[in-house]
Each structure stands twice: as structure tokens, then as C-alpha cells.
C-alpha atoms as an extended CHARMM CRD file, in Angstrom:
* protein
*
       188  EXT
         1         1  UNK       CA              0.0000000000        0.0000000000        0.0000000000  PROA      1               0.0000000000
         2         2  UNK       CA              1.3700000000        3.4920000000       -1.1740000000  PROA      2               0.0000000000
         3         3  UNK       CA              1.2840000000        5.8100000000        1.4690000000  PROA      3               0.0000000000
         4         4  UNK       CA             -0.3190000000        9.0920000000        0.4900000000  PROA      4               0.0000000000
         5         5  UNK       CA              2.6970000000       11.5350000000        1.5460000000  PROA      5               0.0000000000
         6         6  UNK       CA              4.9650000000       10.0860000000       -0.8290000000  PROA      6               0.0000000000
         7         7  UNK       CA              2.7500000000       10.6850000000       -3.7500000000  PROA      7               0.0000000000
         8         8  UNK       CA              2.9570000000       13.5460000000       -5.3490000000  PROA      8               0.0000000000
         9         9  UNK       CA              1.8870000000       15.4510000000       -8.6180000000  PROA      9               0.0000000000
        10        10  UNK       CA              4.5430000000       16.8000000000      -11.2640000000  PROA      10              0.0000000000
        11        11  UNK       CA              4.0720000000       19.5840000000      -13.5350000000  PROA      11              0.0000000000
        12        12  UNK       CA              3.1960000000       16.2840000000      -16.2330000000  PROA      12              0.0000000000
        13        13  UNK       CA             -0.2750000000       15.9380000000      -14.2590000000  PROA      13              0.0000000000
        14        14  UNK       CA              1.1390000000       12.0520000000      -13.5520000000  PROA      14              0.0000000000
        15        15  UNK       CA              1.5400000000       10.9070000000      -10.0200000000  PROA      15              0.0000000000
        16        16  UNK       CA              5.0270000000        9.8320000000       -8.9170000000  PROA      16              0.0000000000
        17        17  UNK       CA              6.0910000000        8.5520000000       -5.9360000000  PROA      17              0.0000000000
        18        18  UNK       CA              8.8030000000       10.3610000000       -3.7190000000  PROA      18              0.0000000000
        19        19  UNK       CA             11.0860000000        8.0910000000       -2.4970000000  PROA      19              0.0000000000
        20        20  UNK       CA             13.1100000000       10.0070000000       -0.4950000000  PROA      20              0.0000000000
        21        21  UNK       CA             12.8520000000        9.2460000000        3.6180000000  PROA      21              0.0000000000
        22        22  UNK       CA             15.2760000000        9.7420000000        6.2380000000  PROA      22              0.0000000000
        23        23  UNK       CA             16.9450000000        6.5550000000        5.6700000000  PROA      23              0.0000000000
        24        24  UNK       CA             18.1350000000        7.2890000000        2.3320000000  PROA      24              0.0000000000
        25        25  UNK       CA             16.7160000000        3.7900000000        1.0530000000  PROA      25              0.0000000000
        26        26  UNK       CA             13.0620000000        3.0200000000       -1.1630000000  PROA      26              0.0000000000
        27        27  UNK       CA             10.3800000000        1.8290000000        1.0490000000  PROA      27              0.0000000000
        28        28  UNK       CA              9.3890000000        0.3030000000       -1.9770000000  PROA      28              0.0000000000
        29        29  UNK       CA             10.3390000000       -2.9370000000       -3.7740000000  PROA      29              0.0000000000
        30        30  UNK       CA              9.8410000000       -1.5070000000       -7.6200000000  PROA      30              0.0000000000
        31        31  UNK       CA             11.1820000000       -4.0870000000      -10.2000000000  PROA      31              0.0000000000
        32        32  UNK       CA             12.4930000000       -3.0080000000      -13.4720000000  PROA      32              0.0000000000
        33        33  UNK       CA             10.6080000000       -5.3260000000      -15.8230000000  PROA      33              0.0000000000
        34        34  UNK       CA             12.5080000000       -6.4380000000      -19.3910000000  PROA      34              0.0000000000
        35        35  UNK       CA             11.1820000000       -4.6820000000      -22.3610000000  PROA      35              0.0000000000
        36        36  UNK       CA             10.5180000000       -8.2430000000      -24.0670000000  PROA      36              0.0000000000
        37        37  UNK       CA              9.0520000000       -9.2570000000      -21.5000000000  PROA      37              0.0000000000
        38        38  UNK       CA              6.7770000000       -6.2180000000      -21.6280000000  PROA      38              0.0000000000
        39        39  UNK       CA              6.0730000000       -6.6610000000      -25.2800000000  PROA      39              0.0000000000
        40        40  UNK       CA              5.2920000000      -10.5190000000      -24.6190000000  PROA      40              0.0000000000
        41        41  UNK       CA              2.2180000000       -9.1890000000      -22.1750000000  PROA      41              0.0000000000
        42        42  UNK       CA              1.0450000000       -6.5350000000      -24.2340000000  PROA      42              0.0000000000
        43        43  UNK       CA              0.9730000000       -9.4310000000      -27.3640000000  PROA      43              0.0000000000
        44        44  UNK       CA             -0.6260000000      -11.5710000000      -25.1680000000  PROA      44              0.0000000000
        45        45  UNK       CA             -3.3600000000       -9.4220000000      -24.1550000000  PROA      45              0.0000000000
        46        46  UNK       CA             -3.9480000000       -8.4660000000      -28.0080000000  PROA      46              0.0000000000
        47        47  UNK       CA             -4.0710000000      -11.9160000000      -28.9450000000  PROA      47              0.0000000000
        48        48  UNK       CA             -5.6340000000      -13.7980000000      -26.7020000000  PROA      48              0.0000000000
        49        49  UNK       CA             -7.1270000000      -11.7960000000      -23.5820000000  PROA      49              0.0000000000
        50        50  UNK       CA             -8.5990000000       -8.8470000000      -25.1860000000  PROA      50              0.0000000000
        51        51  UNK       CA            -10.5440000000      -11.2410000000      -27.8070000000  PROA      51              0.0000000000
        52        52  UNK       CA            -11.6810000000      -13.5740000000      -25.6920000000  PROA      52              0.0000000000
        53        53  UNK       CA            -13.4700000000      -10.7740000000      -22.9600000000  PROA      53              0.0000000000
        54        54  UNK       CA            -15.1420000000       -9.8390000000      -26.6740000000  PROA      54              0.0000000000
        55        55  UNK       CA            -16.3890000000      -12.6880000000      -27.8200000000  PROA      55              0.0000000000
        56        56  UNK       CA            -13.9490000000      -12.6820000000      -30.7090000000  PROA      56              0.0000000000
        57        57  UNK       CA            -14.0140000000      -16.5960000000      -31.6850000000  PROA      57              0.0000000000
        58        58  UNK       CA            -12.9550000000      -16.0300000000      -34.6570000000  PROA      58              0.0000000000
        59        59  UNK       CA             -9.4670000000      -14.3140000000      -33.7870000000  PROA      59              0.0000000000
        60        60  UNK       CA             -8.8450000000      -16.6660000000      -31.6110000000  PROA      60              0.0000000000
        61        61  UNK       CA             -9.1290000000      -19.2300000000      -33.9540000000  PROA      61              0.0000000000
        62        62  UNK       CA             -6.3060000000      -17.7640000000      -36.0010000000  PROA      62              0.0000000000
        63        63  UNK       CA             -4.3670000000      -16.8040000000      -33.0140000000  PROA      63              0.0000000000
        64        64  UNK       CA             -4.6420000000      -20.4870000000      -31.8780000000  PROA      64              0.0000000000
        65        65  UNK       CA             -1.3890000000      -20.5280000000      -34.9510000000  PROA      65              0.0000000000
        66        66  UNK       CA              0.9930000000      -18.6830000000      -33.2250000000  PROA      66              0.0000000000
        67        67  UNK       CA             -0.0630000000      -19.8440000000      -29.4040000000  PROA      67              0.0000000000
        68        68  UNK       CA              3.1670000000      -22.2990000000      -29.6410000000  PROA      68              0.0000000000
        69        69  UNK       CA              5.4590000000      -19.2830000000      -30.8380000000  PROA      69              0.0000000000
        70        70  UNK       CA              4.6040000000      -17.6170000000      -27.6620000000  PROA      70              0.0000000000
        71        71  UNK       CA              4.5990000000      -20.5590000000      -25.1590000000  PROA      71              0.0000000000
        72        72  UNK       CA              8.2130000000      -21.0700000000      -26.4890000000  PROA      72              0.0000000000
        73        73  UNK       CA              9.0030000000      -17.0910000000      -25.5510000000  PROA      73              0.0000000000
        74        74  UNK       CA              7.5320000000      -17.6100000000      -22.1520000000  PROA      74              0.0000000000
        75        75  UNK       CA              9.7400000000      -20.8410000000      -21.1020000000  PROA      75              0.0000000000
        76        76  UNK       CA             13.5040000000      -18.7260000000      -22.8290000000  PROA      76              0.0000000000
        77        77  UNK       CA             12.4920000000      -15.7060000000      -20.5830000000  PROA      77              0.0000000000
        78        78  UNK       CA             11.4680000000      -17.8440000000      -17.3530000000  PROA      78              0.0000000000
        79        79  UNK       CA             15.0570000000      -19.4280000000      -18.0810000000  PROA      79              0.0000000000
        80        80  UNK       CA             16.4210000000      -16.3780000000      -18.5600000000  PROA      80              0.0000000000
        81        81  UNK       CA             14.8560000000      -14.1610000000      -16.1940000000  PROA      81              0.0000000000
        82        82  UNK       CA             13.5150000000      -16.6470000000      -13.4630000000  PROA      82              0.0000000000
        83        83  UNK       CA              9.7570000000      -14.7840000000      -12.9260000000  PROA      83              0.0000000000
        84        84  UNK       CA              7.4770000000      -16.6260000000      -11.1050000000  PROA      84              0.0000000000
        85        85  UNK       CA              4.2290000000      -14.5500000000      -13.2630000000  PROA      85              0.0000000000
        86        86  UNK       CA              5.6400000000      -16.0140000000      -16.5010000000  PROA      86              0.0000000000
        87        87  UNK       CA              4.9580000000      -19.0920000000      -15.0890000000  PROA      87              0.0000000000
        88        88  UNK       CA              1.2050000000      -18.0940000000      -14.7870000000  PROA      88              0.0000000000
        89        89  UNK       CA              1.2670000000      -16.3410000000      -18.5910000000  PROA      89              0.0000000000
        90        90  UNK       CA              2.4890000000      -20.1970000000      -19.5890000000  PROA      90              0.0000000000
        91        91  UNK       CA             -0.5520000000      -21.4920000000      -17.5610000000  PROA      91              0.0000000000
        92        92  UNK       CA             -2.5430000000      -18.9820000000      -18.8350000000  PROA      92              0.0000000000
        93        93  UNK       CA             -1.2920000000      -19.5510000000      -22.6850000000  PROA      93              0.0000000000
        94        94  UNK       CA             -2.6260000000      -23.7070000000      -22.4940000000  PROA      94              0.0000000000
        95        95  UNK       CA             -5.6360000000      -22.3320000000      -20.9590000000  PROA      95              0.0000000000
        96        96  UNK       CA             -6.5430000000      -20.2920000000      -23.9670000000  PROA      96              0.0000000000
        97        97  UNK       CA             -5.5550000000      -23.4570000000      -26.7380000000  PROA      97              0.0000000000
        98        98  UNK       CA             -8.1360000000      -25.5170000000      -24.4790000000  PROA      98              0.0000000000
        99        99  UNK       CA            -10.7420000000      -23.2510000000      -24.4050000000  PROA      99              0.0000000000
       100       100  UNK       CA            -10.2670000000      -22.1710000000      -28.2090000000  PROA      100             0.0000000000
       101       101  UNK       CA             -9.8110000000      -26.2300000000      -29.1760000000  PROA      101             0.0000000000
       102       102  UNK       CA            -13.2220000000      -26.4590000000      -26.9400000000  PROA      102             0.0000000000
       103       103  UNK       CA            -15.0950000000      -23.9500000000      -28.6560000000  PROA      103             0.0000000000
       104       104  UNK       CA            -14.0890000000      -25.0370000000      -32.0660000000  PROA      104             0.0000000000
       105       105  UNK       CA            -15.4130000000      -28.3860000000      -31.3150000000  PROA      105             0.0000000000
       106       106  UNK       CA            -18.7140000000      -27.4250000000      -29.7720000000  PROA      106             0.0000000000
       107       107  UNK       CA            -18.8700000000      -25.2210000000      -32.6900000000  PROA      107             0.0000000000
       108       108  UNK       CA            -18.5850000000      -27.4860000000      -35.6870000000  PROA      108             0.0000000000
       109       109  UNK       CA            -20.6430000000      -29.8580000000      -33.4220000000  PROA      109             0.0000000000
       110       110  UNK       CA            -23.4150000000      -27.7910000000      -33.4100000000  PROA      110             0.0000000000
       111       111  UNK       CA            -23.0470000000      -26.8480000000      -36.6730000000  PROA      111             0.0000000000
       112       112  UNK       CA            -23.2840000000      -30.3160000000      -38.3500000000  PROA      112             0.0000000000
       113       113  UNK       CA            -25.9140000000      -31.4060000000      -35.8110000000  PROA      113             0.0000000000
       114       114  UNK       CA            -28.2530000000      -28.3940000000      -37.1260000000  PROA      114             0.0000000000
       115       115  UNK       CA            -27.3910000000      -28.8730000000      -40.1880000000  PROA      115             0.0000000000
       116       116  UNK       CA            -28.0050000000      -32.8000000000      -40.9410000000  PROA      116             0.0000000000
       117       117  UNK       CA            -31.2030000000      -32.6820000000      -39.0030000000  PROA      117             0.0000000000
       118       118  UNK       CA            -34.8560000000      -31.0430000000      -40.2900000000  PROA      118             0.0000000000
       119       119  UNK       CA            -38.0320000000      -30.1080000000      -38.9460000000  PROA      119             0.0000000000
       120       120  UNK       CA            -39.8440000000      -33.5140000000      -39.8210000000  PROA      120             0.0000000000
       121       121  UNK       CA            -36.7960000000      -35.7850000000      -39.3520000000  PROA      121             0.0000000000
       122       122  UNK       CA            -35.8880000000      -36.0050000000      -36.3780000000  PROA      122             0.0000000000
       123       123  UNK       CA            -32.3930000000      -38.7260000000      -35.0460000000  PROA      123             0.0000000000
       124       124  UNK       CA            -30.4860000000      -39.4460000000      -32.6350000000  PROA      124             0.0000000000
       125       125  UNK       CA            -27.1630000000      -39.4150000000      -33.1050000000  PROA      125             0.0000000000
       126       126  UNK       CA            -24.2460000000      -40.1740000000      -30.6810000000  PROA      126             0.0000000000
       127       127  UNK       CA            -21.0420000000      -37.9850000000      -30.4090000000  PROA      127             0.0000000000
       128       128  UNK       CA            -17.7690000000      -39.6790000000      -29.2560000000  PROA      128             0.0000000000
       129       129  UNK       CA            -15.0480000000      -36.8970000000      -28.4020000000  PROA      129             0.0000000000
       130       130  UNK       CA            -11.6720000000      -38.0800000000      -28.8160000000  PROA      130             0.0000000000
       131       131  UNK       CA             -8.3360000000      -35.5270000000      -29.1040000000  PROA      131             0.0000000000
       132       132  UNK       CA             -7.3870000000      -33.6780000000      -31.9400000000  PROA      132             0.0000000000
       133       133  UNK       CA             -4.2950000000      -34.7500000000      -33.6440000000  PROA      133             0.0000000000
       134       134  UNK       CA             -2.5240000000      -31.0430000000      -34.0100000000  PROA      134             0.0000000000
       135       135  UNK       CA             -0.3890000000      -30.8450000000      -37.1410000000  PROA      135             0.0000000000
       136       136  UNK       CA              2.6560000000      -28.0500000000      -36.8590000000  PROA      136             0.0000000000
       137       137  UNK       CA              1.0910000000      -24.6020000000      -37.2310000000  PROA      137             0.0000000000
       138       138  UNK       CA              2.7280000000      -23.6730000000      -40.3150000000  PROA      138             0.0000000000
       139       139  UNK       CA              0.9280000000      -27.0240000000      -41.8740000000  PROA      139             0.0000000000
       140       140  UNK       CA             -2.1490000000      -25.9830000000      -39.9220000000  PROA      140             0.0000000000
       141       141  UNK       CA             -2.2200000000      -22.6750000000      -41.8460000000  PROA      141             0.0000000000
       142       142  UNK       CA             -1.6730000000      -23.4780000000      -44.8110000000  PROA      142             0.0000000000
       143       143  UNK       CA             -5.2000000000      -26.3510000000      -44.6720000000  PROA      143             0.0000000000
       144       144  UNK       CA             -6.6060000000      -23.3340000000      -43.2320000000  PROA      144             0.0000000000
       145       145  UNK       CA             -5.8660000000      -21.2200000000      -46.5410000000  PROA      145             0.0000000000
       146       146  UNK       CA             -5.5130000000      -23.7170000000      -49.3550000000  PROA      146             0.0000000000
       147       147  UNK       CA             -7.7010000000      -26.5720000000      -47.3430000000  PROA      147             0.0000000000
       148       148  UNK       CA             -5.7340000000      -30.3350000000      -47.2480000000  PROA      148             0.0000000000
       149       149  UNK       CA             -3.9740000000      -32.1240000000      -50.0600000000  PROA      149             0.0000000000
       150       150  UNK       CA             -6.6460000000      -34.9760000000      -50.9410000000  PROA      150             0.0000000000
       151       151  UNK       CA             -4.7380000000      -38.2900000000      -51.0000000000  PROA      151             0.0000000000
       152       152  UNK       CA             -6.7640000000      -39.5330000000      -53.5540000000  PROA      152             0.0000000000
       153       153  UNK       CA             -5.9160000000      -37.0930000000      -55.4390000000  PROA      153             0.0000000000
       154       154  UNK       CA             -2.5630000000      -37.6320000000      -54.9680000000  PROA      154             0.0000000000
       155       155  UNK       CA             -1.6470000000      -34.1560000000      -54.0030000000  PROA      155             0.0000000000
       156       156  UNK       CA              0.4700000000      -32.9990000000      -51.1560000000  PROA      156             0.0000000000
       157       157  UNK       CA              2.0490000000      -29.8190000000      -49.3310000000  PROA      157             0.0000000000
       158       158  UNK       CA              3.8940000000      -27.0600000000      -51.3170000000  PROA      158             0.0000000000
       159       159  UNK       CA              6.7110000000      -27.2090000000      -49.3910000000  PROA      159             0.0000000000
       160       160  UNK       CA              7.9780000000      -23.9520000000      -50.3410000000  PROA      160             0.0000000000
       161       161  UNK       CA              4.8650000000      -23.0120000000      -49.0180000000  PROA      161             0.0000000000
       162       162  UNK       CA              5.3960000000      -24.0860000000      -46.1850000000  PROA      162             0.0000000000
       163       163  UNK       CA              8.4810000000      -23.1640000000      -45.0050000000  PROA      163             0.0000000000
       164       164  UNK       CA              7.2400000000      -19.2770000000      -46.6670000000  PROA      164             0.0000000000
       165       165  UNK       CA              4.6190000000      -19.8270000000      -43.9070000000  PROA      165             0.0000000000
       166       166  UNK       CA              7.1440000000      -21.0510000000      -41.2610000000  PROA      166             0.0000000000
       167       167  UNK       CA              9.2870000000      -17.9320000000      -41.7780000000  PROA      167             0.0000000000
       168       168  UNK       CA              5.8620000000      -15.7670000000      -41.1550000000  PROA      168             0.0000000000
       169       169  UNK       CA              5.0440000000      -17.8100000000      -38.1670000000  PROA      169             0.0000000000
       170       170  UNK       CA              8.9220000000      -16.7650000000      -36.6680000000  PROA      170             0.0000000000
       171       171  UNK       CA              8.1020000000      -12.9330000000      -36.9930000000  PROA      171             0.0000000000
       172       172  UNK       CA              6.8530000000      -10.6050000000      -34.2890000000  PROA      172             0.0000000000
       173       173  UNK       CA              3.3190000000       -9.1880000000      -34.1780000000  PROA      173             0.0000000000
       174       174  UNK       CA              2.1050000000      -11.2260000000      -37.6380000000  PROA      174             0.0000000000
       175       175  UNK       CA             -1.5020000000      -12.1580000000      -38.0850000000  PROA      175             0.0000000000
       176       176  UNK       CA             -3.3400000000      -14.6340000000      -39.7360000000  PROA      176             0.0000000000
       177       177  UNK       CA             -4.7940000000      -12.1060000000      -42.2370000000  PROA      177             0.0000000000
       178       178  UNK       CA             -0.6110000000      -11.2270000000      -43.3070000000  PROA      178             0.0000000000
       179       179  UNK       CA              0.1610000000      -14.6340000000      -43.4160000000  PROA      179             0.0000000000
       180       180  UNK       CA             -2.8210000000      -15.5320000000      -45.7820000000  PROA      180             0.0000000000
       181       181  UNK       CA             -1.9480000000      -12.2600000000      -48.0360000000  PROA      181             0.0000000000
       182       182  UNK       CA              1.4260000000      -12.6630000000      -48.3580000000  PROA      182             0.0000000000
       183       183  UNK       CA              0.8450000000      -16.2310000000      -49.2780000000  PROA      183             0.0000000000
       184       184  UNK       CA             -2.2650000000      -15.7530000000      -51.6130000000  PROA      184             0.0000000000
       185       185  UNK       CA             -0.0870000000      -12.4380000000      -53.3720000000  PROA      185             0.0000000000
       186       186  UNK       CA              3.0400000000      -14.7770000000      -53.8490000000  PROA      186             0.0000000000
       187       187  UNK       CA              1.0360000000      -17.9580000000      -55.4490000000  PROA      187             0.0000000000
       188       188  UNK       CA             -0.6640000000      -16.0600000000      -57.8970000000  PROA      188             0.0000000000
């Protein structure tokens, strides 16, 4: 708790807090915090936190891509930096792929359920959950933008594509929609 003496308010309108006392030492335990650390929050709460409060299923599908990306940040800086909260952003981080992986599948439940059944015929039909097999996210993107090869067909990944999409996936504060442009502008 911040007692109110030491705050005080600069000519900037801000509140600051004087530090100064009689022994010469901060009452208070203020922690500088690492800029990339910073800038991992702030993505988090774009991507993840901020949609999710809104209802924003759709973003959070195609931030579901880069989730690993940023569980991978998380574990360098807690070996780096040793902070017990980045620990709770890597809790927090499987959280969201649950709940997005969740949704999705009561989703396209729904969706087929509604779909396959009409007003005068009426089923029953059993649902069996089992896990999703996860493909890498740059192969997960690219079903999501070209859809997946069809074996009988005997097609298969565009690996150039794919590691394109793998070098999008590595940069800083990418979306979906600039990974599917740059993609869709450099096929044609």
C-alpha cells in the first residue's frame, strides 16, 4: 500500500512517488521489468485476452497458430529471467488453446448437428469426443488457406509453401490475415 505523503503530482499531471525518507533507502520494492518481456504481455493481451473478454471466436481461432510461438518465448524468458508470473502467462497460454480447441469443437458440433437434421426428421445421433491430432502450425495454416492435399488425389504440401509460412510464423506481431496475403499475393 502506497502511502499518500509520498505521492505527489509533477508539472506532467502524472503521479510519482517520492522516495526520499530519512533513511536514504526506497520503502518500496519496484522491479524493473525487461522490455521483451513487456512486449510478450502486451501481445498476449492483443491476442488472446482482449478477444476472448469480446467474444472474438474467430481471432482466436487464427491466433490459436501462433499460441506455440509464444509458449516457447515464455519458457527462454522464465530461463532467462527466473519470474514466477511467466509461469502463470504459460498457464494462462494452455488455458486459452483448451478453451479455443473447446469452442471449435462445440462449434462445428453444433453446426453439423443443425445442419443434418430437419423439422420432420428427427435422429439421434451419438457424439464420441476423442483428441485432436494437431499438425505443426505452419501445416495448420496453410489447410486453413488452401484446405488439405486430398490423398486420392494424390496431391500434397507445397513445401515452399510451407516453409514461406514457417518464416511468417517466426516474426513478431504477424496475423493470420498477413500470413494468408502474403501467401495468396506470392502464389498467384
Amino acid at each position: 500500500m502506497i502511502n499518500s505523503n509520498l505521492l505527489c503530482i509533477n508539472l506532467s499531471g502524472k503521479n510519482i512517488i517520492n522516495e526520499n525518507n530519512l533513511k536514504g533507502k526506497s520503502n518500496y520494492n519496484i522491479q524493473n521489468i525487461p522490455l521483451e518481456i513487456k512486449n510478450l504481455k502486451i501481445a498476449i493481451m492483443n491476442k488472446y485476452i482482449i478477444p476472448l473478454f469480446s467474444k472474438q471466436w474467430k481471432t482466436l481461432y487464427e491466433n490459436l497458430f501462433f499460441i506455440y510461438k509464444y509458449k516457447n518465448k515464455v519458457d527462454n524468458l522464465y530461463n532467462l529471467y527466473k519470474l514466477e508470473e511467466l509461469k502463470v502467462y504459460k498457464d494462462m497460454l494452455k488455458l486459452f488453446e483448451i478453451m479455443v480447441e473447446e469452442h471449435k469443437i462445440l462449434d462445428d458440433t453444433e453446426r453439423r448437428l443443425y445442419n443434418t437434421t430437419t423439422s420432420k426428421e428427427q435422429f439421434v445421433s451419438m457424439i464420441y469426443k476423442t483428441t485432436k491430432i494437431r499438425l505443426l502450425p505452419e501445416y495448420e495454416v496453410y489447410d486453413s488457406i488452401f484446405g488439405k492435399p486430398k490423398r486420392e488425389k494424390s496431391e500434397s504440401y507445397n513445401l515452399d509453401l510451407i516453409s514461406k509460412i514457417k518464416g511468417l510464423l517466426a516474426k513478431d506481431d504477424i496475423t493470420y490475415a498477413a500470413i494468408k496475403d502474403n501467401i495468396l499475393l506470392k502464389k498467384v
